[in-house]
PAZAPA-4460 file (N, C-alpha, C; in steps of 0.05 Angstrom, whole numbers, plus 32768, in hexadecimal, padded with zeros to 4 digits):
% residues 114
    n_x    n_y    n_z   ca_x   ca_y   ca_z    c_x    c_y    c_z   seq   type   mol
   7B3A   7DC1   83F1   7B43   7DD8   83E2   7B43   7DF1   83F4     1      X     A
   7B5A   7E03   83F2   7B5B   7E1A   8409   7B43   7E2A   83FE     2      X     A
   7B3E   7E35   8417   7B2C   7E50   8412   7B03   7E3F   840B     3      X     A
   7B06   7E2D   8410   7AEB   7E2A   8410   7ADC   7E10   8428     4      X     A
   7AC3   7E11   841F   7ABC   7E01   843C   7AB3   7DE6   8430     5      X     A
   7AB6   7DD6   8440   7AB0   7DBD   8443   7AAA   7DAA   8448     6      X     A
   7A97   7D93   8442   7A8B   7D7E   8453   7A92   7D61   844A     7      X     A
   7A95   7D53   845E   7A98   7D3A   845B   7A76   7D25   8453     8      X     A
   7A7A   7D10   8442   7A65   7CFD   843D   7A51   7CFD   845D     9      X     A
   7A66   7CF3   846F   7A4A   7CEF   848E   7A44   7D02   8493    10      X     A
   7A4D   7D1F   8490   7A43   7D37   84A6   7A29   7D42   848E    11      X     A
   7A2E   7D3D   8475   7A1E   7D47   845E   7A07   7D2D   846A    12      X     A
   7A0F   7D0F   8464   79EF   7CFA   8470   79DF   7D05   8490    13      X     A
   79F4   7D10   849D   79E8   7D13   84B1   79D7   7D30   84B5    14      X     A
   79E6   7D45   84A9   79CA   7D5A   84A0   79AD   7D54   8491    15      X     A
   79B4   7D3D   8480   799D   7D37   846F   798B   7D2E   8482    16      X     A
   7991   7D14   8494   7987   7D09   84A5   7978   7D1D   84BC    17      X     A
   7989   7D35   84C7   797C   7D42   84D2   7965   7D5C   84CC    18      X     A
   7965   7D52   84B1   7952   7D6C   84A5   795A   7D82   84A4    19      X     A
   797A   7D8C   84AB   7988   7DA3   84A7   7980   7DB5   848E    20      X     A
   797C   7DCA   8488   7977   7DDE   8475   7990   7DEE   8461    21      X     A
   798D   7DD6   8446   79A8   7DD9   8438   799D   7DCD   8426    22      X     A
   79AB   7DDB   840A   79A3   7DD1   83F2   79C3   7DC5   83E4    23      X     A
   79B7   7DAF   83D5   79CA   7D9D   83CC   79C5   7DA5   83AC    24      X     A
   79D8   7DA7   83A3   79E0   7DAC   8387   79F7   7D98   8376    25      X     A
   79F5   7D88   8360   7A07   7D76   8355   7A04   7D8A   8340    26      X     A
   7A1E   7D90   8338   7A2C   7D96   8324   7A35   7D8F   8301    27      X     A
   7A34   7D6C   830A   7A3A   7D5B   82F4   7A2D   7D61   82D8    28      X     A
   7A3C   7D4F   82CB   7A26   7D4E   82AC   7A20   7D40   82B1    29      X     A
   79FA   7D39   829E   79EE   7D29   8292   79F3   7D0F   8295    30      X     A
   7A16   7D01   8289   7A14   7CEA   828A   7A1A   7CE1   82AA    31      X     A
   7A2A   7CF7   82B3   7A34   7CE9   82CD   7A17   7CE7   82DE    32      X     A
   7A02   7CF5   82DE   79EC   7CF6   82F1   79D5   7CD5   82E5    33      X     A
   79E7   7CCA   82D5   79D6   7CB7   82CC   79DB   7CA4   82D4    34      X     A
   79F5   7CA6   82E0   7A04   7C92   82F4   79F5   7C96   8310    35      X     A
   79E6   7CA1   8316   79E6   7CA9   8338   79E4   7CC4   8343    36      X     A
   79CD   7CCE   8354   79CC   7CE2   835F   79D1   7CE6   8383    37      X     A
   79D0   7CF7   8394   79D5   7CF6   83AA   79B5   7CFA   83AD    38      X     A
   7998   7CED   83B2   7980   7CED   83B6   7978   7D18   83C8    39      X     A
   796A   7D1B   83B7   7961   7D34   83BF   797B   7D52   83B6    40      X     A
   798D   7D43   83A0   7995   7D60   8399   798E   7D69   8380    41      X     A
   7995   7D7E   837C   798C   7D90   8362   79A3   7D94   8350    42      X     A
   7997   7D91   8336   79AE   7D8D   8321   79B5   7DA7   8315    43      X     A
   79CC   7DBD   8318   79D0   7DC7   8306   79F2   7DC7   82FD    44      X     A
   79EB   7DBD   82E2   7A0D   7DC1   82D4   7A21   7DD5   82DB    45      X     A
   7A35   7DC5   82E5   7A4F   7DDC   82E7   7A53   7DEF   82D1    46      X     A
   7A4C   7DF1   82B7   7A55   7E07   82AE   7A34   7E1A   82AE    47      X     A
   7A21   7E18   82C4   7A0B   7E2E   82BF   7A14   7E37   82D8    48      X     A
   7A24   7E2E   82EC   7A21   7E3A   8307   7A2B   7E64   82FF    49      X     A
   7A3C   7E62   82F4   7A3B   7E80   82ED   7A28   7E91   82E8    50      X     A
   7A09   7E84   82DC   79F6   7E8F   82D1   79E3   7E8F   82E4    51      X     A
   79ED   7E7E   82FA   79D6   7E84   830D   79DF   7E91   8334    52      X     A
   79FD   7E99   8329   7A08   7EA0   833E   79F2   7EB0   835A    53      X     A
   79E8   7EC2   8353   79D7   7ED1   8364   79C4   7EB8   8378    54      X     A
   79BD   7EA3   836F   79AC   7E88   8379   79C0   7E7F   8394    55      X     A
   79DE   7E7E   838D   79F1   7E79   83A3   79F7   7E93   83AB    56      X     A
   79F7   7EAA   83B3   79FA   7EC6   83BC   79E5   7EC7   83D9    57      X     A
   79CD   7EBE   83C6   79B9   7EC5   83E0   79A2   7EB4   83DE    58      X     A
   79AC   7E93   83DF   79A1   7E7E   83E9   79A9   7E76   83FA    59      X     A
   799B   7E5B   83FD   79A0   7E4F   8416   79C2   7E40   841D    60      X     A
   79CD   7E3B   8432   79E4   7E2A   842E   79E5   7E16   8413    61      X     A
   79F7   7E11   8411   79FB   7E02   83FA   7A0C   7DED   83F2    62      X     A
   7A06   7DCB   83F4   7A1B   7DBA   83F1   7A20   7DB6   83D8    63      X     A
   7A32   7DBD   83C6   7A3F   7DAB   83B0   7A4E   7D98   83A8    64      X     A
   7A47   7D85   8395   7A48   7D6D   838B   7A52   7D6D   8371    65      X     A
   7A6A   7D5C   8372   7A71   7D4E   8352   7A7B   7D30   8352    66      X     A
   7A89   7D24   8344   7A8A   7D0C   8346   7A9F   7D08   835C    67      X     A
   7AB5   7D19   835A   7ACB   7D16   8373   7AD4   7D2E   838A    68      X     A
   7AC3   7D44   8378   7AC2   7D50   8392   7ADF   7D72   8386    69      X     A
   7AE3   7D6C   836F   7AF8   7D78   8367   7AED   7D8E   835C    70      X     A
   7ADC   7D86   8342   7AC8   7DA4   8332   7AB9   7DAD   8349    71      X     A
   7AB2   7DA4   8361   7A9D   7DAE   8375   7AA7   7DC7   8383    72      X     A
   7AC3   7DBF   8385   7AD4   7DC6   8399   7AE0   7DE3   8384    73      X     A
   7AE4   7DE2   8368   7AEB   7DF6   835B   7AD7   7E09   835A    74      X     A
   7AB7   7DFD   8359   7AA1   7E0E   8359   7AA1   7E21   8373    75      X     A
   7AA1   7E11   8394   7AA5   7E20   83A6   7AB3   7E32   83A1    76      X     A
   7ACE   7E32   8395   7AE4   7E46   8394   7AD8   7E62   8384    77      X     A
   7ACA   7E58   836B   7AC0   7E6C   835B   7AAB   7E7F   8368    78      X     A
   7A96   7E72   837B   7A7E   7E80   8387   7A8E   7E8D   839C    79      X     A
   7AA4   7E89   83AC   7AAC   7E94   83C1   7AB2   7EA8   83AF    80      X     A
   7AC7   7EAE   8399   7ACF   7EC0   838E   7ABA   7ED8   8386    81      X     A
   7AA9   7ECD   8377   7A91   7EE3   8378   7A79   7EE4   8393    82      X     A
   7A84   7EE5   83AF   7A77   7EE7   83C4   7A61   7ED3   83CC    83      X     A
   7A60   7EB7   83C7   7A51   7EA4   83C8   7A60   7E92   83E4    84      X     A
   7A79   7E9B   83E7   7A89   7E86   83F3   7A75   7E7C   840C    85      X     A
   7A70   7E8B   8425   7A6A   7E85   8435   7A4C   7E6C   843C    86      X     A
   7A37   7E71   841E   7A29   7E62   841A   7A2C   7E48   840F    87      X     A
   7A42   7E39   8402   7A49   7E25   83F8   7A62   7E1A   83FF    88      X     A
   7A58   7DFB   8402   7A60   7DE6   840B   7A6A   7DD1   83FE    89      X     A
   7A84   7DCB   83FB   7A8A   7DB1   83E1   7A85   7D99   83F4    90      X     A
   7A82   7D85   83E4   7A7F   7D6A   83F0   7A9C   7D5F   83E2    91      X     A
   7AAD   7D5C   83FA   7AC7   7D4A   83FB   7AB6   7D2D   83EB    92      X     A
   7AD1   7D25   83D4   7ACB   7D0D   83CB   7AB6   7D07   83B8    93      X     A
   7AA3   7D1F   83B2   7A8B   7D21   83A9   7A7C   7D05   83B0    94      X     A
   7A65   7CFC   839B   7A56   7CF0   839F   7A69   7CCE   839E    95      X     A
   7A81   7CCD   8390   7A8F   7CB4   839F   7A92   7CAF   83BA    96      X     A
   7AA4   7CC1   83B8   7A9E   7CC2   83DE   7A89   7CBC   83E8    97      X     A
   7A79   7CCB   83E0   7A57   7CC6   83F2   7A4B   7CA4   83E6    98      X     A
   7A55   7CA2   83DD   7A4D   7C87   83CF   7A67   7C67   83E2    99      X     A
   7A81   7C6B   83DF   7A97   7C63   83F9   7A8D   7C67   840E   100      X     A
   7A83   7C7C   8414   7A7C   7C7D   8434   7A65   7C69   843A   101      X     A
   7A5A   7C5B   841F   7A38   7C4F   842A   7A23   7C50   8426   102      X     A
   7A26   7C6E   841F   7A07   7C82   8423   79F7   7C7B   8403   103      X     A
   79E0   7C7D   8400   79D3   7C73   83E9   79D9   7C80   83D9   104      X     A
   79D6   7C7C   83B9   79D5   7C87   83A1   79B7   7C81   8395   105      X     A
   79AE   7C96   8389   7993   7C98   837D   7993   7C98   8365   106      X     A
   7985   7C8F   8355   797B   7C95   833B   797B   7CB1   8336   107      X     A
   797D   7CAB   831E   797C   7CD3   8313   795C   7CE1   830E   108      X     A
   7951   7CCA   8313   792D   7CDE   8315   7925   7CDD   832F   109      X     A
   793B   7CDA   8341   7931   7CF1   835B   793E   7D16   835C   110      X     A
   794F   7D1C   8342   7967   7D2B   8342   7949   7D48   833D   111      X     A
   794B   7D5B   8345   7944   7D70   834A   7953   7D7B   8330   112      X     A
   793F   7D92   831B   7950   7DA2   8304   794A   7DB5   830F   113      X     A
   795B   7DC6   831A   7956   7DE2   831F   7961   7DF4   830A   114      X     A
***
């Protein structure tokens, strides 16, 4: 999607792997996180990200996650628009992708509620 930044499934496993300093956020509802998490991200629903805009303003980098990578990718668009852009990161393909590429899927009681 123009105008925002982005990561592919390996360069996102290979930050994890390297202990890089970045917070992972899934987006999804409820049922979809019952399907599968990306291990070590934090859950908050696409429709609270507005409520907690200031958290992406002046936190840490930030990867986002949805099932394909499309609502993640509209979220980036939204935080860039209210000055978040440079801190957040969509994950191409969301957690399918990350799931095609290989990389594990977790249970949902490793999922972080922030």
């Amino acid at each position: 999607m123009f105008g925002i930044k982005e990561i592919d499934a390996a360069t996102l496993k290979q930050w994890m792997d390297a202990g890089e300093d970045f917070r992972l956020v899934d987006i999804r509802t409820e049922a979809e996180i019952a399907q599968g998490v990306i291990e070590g991200a934090e859950w908050i629903p696409m429709h609270l990200i507005p409520l907690r805009i200031e958290e992406f303003r002046n936190g840490p980098r930030t990867v986002i996650y949805c099932r394909s990578g499309n609502r993640s990718a509209q979220v980036c668009a939204f935080l860039a628009q209210h000055g978040a852009g440079d801190q957040c990161i969509n994950l191409q393909g969301g957690i399918i992708g990350w799931a095609r590429a290989g990389y594990p899927v977790a249970g949902r009681e490793t999922l972080k509620v922030a």
